[in-house]
N, C-alpha and C positions, 0 to 999 in steps of 0.2 A: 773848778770846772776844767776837765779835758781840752786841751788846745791841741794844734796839730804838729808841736813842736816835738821833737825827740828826748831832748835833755829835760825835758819836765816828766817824763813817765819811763816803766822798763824798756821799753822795746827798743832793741836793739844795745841796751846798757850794756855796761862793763863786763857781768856775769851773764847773758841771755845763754840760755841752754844748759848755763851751767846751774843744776839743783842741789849739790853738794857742796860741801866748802871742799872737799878733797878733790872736786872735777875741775872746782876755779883754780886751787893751789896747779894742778899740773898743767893748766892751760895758760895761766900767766909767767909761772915758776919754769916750766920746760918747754909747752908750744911754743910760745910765741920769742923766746929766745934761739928755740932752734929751728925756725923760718927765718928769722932775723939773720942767724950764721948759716945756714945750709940753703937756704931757698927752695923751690916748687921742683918735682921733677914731676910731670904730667905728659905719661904714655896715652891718653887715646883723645885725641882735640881733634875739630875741623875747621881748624883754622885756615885761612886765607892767605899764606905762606908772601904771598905778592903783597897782599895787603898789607903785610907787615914790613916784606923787603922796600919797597917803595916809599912809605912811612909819609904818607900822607895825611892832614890833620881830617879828622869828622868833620863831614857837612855841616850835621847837627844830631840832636841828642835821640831822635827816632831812630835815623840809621846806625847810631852807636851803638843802642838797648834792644833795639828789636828787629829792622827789617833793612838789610844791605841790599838792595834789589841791582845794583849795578852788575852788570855781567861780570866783570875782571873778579871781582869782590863777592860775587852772591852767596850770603847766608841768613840765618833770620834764626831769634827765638821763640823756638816752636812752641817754648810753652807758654810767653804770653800770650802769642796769638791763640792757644789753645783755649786757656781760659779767659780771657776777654771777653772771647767770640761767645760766650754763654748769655750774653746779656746784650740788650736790645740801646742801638746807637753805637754797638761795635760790632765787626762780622771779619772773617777772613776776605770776602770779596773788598771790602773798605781797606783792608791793611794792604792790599795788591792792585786795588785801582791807580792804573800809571800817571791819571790824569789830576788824582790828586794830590795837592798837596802833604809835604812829609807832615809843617805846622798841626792840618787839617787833623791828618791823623794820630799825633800826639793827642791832642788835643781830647777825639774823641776816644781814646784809651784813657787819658786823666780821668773822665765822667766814668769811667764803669770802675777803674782799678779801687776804690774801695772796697767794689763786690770780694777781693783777693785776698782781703785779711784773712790771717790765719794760714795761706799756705807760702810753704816756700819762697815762692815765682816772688811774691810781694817782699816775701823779706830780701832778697837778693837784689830784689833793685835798689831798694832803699839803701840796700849797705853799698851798691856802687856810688849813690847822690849821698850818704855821709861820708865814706870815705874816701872816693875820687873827687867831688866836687867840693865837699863840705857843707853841705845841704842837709839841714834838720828838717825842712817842711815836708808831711806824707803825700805824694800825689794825689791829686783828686781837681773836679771842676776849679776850685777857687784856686789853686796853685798851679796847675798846666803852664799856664802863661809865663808865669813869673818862672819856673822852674828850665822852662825853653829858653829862655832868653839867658838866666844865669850861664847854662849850662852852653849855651854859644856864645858866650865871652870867654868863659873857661879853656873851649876844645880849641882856639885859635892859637892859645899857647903851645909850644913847644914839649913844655913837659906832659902833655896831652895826646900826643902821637904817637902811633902803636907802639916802637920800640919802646920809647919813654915808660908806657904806661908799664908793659911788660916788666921792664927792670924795676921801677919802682918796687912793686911788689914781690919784689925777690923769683922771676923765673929762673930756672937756669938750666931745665932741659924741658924740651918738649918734641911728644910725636907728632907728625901729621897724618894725615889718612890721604897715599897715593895710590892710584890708577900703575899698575905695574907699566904700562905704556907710556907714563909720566917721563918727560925727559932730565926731570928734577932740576930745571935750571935756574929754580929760584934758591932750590938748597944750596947750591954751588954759589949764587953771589951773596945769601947769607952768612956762609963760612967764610970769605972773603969782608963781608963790611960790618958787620954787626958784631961785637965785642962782648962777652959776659953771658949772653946766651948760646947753646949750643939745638941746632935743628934737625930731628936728624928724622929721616923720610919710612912708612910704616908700609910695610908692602899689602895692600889690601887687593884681591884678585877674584872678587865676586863677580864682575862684569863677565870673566871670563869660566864659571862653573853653571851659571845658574839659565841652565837649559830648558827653563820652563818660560824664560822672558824672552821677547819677540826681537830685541836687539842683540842677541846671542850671537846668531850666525856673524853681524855684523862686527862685534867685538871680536871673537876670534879670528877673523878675516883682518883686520886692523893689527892685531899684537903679531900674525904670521909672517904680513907682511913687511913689518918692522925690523920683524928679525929673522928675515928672508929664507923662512920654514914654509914648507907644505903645510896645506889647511887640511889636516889629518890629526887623529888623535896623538900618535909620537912626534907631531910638528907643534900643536899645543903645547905639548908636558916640555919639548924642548924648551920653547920660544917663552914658556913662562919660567924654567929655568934660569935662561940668560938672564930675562928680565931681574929676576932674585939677585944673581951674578951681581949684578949692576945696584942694585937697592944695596946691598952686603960691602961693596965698594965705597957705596957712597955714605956708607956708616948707618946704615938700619939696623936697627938691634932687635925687631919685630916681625912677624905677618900679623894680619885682622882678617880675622872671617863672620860674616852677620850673616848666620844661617836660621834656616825656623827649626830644626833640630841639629845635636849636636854630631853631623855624620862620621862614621869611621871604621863600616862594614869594610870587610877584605872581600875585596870583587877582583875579577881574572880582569887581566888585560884585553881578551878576547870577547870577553861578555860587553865590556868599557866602549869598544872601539866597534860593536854592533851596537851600539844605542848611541854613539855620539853617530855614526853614519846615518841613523833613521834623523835625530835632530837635526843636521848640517843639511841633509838633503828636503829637510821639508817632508820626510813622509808621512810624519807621525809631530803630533803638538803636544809636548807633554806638559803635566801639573807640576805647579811644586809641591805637591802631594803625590806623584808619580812613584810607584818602585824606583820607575829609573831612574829617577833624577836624584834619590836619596841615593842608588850604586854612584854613577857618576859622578858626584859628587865627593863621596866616599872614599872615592879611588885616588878625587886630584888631592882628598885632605892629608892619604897616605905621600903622594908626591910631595907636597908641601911640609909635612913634618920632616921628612927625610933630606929638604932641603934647608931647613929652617936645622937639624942637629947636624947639617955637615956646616953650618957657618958658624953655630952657635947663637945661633937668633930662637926668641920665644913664641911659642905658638900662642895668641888670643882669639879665642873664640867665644862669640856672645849670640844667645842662641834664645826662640821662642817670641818673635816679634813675628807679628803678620802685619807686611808693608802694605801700606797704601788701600786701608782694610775700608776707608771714607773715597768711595768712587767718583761722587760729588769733586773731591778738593783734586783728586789725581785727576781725572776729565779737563778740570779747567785752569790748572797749576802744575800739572806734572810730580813725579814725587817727592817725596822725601820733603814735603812740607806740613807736615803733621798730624796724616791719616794714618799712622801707624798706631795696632793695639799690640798687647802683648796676648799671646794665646794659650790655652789650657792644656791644649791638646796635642804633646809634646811625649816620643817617643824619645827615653835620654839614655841610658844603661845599656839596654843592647846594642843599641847603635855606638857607640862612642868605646864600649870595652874594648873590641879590639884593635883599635887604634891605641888606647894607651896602655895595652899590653905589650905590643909592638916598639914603642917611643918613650916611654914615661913609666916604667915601670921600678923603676932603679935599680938594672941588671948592672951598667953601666956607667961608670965616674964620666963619659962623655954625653949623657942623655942632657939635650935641652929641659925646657921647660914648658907647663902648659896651660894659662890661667881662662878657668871658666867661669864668663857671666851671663847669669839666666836673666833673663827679661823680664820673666814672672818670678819676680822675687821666695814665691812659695815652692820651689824648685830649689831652693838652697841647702834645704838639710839632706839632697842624695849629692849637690855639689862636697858637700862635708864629707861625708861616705866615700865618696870618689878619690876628693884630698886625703885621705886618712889609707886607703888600700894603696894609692899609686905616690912615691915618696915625691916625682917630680910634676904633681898635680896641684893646682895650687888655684882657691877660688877668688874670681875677683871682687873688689869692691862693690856694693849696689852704686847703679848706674841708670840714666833712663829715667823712667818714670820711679825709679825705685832712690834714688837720691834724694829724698825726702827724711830731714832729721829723724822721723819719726821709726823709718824703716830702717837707718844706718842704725840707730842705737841697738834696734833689735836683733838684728843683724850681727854686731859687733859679739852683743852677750851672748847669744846661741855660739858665733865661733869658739869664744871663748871656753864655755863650757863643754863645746861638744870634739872640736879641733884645738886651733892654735892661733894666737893671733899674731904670733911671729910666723906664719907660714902663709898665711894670706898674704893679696896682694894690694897695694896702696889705694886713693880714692883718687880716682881720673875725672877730669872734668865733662868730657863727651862735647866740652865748646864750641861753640861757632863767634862766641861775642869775647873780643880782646879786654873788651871792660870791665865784665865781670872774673876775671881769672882769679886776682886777690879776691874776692869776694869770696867767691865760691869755697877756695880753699880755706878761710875761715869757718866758713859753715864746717869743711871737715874738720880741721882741725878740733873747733869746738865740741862737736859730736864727739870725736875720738877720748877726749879728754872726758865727755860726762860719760860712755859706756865705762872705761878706765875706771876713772872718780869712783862712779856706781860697786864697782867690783871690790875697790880699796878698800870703801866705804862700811863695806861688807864682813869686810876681813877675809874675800876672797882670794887676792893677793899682796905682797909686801908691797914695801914703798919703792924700791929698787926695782920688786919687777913691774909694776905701775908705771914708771919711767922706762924701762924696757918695752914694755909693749908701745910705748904713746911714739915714742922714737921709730921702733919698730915700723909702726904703720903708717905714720908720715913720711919717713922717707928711707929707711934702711933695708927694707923688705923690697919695694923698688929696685934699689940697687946692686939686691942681690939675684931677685928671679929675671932682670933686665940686661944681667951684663955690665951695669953703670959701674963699675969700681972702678974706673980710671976718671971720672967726676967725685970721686972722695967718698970716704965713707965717717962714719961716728965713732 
């Protein structure tokens, strides 16, 4: 009879994902020996950078897995709450009630989370309670309790605390996602105290393009201010300049743009600086469906590129999400708590060629780099296309909702066949939760190894180059479209 113990059935066993014996052979034989010596390098995380510098132990085991509500700290996994809230005695309002208890609400996520079998969300938690805590029992009503309480005896220790957790599982580089107005003063005491990880700060400047949002004028007013520019459009492109200056000093090897299409129309300056004067003035409310707001936007990506190949920083851009698409959850939560869908309706080729005709065409031994991730994961075979005409184009890993084993492996074998898979770029965690880092990157790892395995398996590649790609895409692809070669290479 089925018990809800781990070690008595597959799931999560030695081989899970793995369906080949040649997927396990390189996931035992070359993964996990070369996380073991090389560690995580994870370019796109939302991590809590204080949270970590500060290194304070978890409350308890709700706000470790799921929902950080404290302001210094706030983050949350969106996807438990996403699919929780499917089933009745869990909802989004319950996971954000201030007044109740965190216990309360473990508790009432234990009773639904068997609904979760079979996807992702559920394997990953599990694999944090066996391999952070050591906990074989599968959440659910009869274990909640008992699993809470293991799990705060555990977080008291020491080796429990973000750094700890971090190191244990081998990080040893990671990006953050900063507000270019960020004074990065938590990166500066992490290079100072924290030993074996390296932090280094991702210049994200969405706050300041995206002229269809009602806090626009207000952002810009704030970044001009800062860097004592005229609220004008050549006091913008300056004052976001500096700001780059400044991220490129402090060791950023990235920008981050999360656009709903990929912009990089060549617009005049003079067209740019009549439509940023009708938004600034309030005469006109544009959409993010707007002509203008796809030029203006367009123009600061040409800024940005041009500032990103004079440092030598890579451009990332993840494109095809409609924010805050659940008016319900934004009204009464604000964003970015997990009404975002990914949408269909995605202009990508015309908009985006001449910017990497411009940038990324490989005219140039100085041209940076460009990694594109689509949202809607059905948008990857023109990402292919794109990689294969422009030599410093390079697609990234599925991310998002698209980080599901099912769609990395297929994923993996399309590049494979149709591109490179030494030319893509590594699997980023998109995190908010410190706990799950190792986790995660097992999922990838695994993954990498069964698409691989799959291919060997085939007799589509040797066993050398089987080893070459798996290395490849855990962490030497990274290190070449990022800059990292002063972090070691293979």
């Amino acid at each position: 009879m089925l018990n809800n113990m781990l070690k008595n059935d597959e799931f999560l066993g030695p081989n899970w994902l793995l369906d080949t014996k040649e997927g396990a052979i390189l996931y035992h034989d070359v993964a996990v020996p070369l996380r073991h010596r090389l560690g995580i390098i994870d370019v796109h995380t939302h991590y809590s950078l204080r949270q970590i510098v500060e290194n304070q132990p978890f409350p308890n085991i709700w706000k470790a897995e799921v929902l950080e509500d404290r302001k210094e700290y706030a983050n949350c996994d969106h996807y438990i709450i996403q699919l929780a809230s499917k089933f009745p005695g869990f909802s989004q309002a319950l996971a954000r009630d201030p007044n109740l208890p965190d216990y309360d609400k473990w508790i009432a996520l234990s009773k639904v989370f068997p609904n979760l079998e079979g996807n992702h969300v559920h394997q990953w938690l599990h694999l944090d309670l066996k391999r952070t805590f050591g906990i074989e029992e599968l959440l659910s009503a009869e274990t909640g309790d008992k699993i809470w309480k293991l799990t705060e005896e555990h977080l008291r220790k020491e080796d429990m605390f973000p750094q700890a957790l971090l190191k244990k599982v081998g990080v040893r580089v990671i990006f953050t996602t900063d507000d270019p107005a960020d004074d990065l003063s938590y990166h500066k005491i992490a290079k100072e105290t924290i030993d074996d990880i390296v932090f280094l700060p991702c210049f994200r400047p969405d706050a300041y393009c995206n002229i269809f949002d009602e806090k626009w004028r207000g952002n810009v007013e704030k970044i001009c201010q800062l860097t004592r520019e005229d609220a004008s459009l050549q006091g913008l492109v300056e004052a976001l300049r500096k700001r780059h200056d400044y991220f490129a000093k402090m060791g950023a090897k990235a920008s981050d743009h999360g656009l709903l299409e990929p912009y990089g129309l060549e617009v005049s300056e003079e067209r740019v600086e009549q439509i940023f004067r009708r938004a600034y003035d309030g005469k006109e409310r544009f959409t993010i469906r707007s002509s203008e707001t796809r030029e203006f936007i367009s123009y600061l990506m040409h800024k940005f590129c041009e500032m990103n190949q004079d440092k030598g920083m890579t451009t990332q851009i993840h494109y095809g999400a409609l924010r805050d698409a659940n008016q319900y959850l934004y009204e009464n939560w604000g964003a970015n708590v997990g009404g975002d869908i990914a949408t269909e309706d995605v202009t990508i080729v015309e908009l985006i060629e001449p910017l990497l005709s411009k940038f990324f065409s490989g005219k140039s031994d100085n041209e940076s780099h460009l990694v594109l991730y689509p949202m809607n994961q059905t948008f990857s075979h023109i990402n292919i296309t794109l990689e294969r005409a422009f030599p410093n184009v390079h697609q990234g890993f599925p991310w998002w909702h698209n980080d599901a084993p099912y769609v990395m492996e297929h994923f993996l074998l399309h590049t494979a066949n149709s591109s490179l898979l030494s030319s893509g770029g590594g699997p980023v965690s998109d995190a908010r939760k410190i706990l799950s880092e190792g986790s995660r990157f097992e999922v990838f790892d695994r993954v990498i190894c069964k698409a691989v395995g799959k291919l060997l398996s085939e007799g589509q590649i040797s066993y050398r180059g089987a080893i070459n790609a798996v290395e490849g895409l855990m962490y030497r692809n990274q290190v070449r479209i990022f800059g990292l070669e002063d972090f070691g290479k293979i």
